[in-house]
C-alpha positions in Angstrom: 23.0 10.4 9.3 22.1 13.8 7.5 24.8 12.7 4.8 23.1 9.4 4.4 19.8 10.7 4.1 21.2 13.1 1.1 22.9 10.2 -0.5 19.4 7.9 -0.2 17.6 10.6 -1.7 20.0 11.5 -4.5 19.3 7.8 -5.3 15.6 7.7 -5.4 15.6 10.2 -8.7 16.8 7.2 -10.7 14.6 4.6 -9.2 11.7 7.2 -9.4 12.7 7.9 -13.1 13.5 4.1 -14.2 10.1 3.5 -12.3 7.6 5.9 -13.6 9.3 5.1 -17.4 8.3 1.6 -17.1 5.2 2.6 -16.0 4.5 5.0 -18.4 5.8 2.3 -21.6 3.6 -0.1 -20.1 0.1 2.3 -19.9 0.9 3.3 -23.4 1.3 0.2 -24.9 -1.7 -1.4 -23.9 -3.8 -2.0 -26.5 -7.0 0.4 -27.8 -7.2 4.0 -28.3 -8.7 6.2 -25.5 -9.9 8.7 -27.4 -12.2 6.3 -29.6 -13.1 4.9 -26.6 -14.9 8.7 -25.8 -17.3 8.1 -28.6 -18.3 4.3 -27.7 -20.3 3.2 -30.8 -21.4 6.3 -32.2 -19.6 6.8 -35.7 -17.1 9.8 -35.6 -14.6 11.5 -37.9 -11.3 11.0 -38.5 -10.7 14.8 -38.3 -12.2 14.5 -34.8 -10.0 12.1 -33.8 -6.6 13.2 -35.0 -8.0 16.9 -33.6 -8.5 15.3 -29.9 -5.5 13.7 -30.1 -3.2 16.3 -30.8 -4.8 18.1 -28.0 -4.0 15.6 -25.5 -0.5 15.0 -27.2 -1.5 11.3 -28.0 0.1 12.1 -31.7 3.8 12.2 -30.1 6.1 9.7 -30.0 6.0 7.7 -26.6 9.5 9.0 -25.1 7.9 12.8 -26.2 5.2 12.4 -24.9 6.7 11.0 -21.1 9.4 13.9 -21.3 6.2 16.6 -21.3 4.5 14.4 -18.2 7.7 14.5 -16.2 8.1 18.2 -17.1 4.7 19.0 -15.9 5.0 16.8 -12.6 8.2 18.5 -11.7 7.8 22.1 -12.9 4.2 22.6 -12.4 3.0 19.6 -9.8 0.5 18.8 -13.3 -0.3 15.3 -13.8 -2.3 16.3 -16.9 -5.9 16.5 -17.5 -8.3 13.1 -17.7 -9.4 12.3 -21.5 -13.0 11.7 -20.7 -13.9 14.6 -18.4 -11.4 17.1 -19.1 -10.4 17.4 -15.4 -7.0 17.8 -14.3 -5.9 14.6 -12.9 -4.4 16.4 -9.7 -8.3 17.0 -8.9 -9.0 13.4 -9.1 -5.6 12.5 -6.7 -7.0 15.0 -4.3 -10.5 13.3 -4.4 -8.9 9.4 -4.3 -6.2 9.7 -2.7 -7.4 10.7 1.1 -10.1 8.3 1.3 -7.7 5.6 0.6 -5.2 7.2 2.9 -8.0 7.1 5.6 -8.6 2.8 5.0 -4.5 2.1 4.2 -4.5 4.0 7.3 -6.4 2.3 9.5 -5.7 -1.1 8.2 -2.0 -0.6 8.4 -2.8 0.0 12.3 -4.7 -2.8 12.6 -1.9 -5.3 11.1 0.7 -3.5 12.8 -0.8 -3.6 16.2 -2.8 -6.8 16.2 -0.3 -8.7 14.1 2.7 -8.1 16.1 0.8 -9.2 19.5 -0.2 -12.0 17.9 3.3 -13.0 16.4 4.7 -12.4 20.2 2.1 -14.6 22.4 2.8 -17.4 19.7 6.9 -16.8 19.5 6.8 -16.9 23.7 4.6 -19.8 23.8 6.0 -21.9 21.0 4.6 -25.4 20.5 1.8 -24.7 23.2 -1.7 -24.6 22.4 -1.8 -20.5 22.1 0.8 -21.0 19.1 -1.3 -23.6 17.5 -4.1 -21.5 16.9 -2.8 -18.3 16.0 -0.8 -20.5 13.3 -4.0 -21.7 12.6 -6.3 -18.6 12.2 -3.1 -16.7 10.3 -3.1 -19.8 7.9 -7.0 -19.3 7.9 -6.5 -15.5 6.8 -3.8 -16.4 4.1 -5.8 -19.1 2.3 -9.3 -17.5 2.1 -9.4 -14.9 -0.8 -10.1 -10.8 -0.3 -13.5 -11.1 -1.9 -14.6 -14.1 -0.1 -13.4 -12.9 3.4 -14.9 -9.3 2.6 -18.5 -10.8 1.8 -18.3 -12.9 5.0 -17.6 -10.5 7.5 -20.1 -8.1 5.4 -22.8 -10.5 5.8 -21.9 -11.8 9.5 -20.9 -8.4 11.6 -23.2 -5.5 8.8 -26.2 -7.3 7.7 -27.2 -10.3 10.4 -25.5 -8.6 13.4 -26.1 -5.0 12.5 -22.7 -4.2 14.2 -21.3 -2.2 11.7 -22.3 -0.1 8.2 -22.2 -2.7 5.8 -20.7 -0.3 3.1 -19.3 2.9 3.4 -21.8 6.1 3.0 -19.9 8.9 4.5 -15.9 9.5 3.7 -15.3 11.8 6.3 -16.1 9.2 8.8 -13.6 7.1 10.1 -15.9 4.3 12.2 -17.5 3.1 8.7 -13.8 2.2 7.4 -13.6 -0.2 10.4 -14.8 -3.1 8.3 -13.1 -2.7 4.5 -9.9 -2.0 6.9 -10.2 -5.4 8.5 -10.6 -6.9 5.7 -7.9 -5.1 3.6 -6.0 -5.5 6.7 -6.0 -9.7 7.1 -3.6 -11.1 4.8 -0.8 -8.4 5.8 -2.1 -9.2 9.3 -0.9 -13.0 9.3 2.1 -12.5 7.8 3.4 -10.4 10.1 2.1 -12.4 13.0 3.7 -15.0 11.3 6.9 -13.0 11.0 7.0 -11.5 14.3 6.6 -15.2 15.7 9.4 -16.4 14.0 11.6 -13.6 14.7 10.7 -13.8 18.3 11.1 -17.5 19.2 14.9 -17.3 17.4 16.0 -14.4 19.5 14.2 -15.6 22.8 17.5 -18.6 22.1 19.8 -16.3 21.4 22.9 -16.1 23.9 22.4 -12.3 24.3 19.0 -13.3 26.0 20.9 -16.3 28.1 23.4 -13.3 29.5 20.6 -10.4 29.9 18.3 -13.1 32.2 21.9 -14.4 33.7 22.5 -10.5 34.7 19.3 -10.4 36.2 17.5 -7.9 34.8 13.8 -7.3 34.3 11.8 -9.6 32.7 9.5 -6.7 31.4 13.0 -4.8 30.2 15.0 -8.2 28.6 11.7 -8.6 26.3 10.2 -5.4 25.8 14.1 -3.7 25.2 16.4 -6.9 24.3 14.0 -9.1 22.6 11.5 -6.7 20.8 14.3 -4.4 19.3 15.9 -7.0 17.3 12.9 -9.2 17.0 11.1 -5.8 15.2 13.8 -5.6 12.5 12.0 -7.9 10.1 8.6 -6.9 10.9 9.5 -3.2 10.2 11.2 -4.1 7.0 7.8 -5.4 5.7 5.3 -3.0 7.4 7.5 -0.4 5.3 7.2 -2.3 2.2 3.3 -3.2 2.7 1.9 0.5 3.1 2.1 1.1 -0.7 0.7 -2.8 -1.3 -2.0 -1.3 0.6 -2.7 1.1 -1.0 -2.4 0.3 -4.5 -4.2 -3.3 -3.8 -7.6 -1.8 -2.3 -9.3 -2.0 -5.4 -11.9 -5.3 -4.5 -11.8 -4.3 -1.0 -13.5 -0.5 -2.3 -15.5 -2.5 -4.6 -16.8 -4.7 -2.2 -17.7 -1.6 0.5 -18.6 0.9 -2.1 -15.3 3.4 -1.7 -14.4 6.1 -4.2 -10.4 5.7 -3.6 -7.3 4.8 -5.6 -8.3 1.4 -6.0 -12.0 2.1 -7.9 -9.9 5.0 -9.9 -7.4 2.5 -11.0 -10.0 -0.2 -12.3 -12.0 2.6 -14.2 -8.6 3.7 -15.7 -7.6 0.4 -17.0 -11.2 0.0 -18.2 -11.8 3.3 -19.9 -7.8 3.1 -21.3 -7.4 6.4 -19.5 -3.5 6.5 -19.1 -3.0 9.6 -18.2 -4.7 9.2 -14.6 -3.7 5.6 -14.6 0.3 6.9 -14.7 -0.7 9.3 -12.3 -2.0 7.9 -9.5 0.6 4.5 -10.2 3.6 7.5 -9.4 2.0 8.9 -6.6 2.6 4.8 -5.2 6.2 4.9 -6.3 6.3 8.3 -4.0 4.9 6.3 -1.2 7.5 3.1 -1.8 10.3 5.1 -1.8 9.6 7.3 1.3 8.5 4.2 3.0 11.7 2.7 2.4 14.0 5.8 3.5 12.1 5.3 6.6 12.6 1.9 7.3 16.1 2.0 6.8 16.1 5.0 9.5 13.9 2.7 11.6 16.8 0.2 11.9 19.4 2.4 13.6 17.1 3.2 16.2 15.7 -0.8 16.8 19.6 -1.4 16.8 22.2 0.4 18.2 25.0 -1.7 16.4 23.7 -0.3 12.8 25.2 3.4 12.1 24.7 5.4 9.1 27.6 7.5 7.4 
């Protein structure tokens, strides 16, 4: 295992560097100049320009000028400083990145948890009325769009019902993320109900079931040890895969609640041209993909016994 872990990890520094130079080609090839973009419409001089420039290394070729960012990230943990503010953009990850943590968080639980019960009642009870409509409501969740369902639930369960905060005041606390975690939470949700249900009602006809319930053993033991561990395979393969879609893919969900995470920083990058944060937070992701995946990967040697790691 340990010499599998090593090998994976060895191969993540040319995914991460492939990854982030894409990245990087991409940001800085997008049209516009950030550092006009400082001065808006007021009239400027060129000497100002090619002076800012130079300071932020924006006068380098493109391949230079990615060399000095990876350099930075893995010397000195710098991401570089924002054009508009000045700030180092590690400042702005520390600001971003744990309030998104906090709503990827809890929405991750809430598909994990809710979405695999759901997938298991309709994959037991397939073709009966209790797989009907969970098909149903997960087809409901899929079709209606992030911005639609987050105004709905806003209006129904914040405003009318005065359940809960209809947008979120305080950071710190975790009970105002309740709703924008839903929400984020509802498409990931139904797929993997959707997934699990699958999964579930192929193995429950599996001849390894046939001989666990022709041994007589438990029926809390063949489907909570026989039935969920193999069943879980695909499930966990997506989970792994969705945390950094999560994250990354909050940005109507903040907009909607009013959250000052990776998702509002990325918009304002893209809109203000600010590359330098935009590449920034964009390789924090990649981190979070390719840890994700390592762990997945582990995951499946302990769901499965049969699956060994060299």
């Amino acid at each position: 295992m340990g010499r599998y872990v090593a090998r994976r990890l060895l191969q993540m520094i040319p995914v991460f560097i492939g990854t982030t130079l894409l990245i990087f080609l991409m940001v800085y090839a997008l049209p516009g100049d950030p550092v006009r973009g400082l001065f808006g419409d007021k009239a400027t001089t060129p000497q100002v320009i090619n002076s800012l420039r130079h300071e932020y290394g924006l006068d380098k070729p493109v391949l230079v000028q990615y060399w000095d960012y990876m350099r930075g990230i893995i010397l000195h943990a710098d991401f570089g400083d924002q054009i508009a503010s000045g700030r180092p953009v590690t400042d702005i990850l520390g600001e971003a990145f744990p309030v998104t943590l906090r709503l990827a968080g809890l929405a991750f639980a809430i598909e994990a948890v809710v979405g695999i019960v759901l997938g298991v009642v309709a994959g037991m009870r397939a073709g009966k009325a209790a797989d009907t409509v969970i098909l149903f409501v997960t087809l409901l969740l899929i079709s209606v769009p992030v911005f639609v369902l987050g105004y709905i639930l806003q209006t129904v369960f914040a405003i009318n019902l005065g359940w809960l905060e209809p947008s979120v005041t305080d950071e710190t606390d975790l009970n105002q993320f309740i709703l924008p975690a839903i929400v984020l939470a509802s498409a990931s949700l139904a797929y993997v109900a959707r997934l699990s249900r699958t999964s579930v009602a192929e193995n429950l006809r599996a001849d390894y079931m046939r001989t666990a319930i022709a041994k007589g053993l438990p029926k809390r033991r063949v489907i909570g040890v026989h039935l969920m561990r193999n069943s879980l395979i695909p499930v966990v393969t997506f989970l792994g895969t969705d945390l950094g879609a999560l994250m990354g893919g909050a940005i109507v969900t903040e907009g909607i609640f009013n959250i000052h995470g990776v998702g509002g920083t990325i918009y304002d990058s893209i809109v203000r041209r600010e590359g330098t944060t935009l590449v920034g937070l964009v390789t924090i992701l990649v981190l979070v993909y390719l840890f994700c995946s390592l762990i997945v990967d582990l995951l499946y040697a302990v769901l499965d016994p049969r699956i060994r790691y060299a």
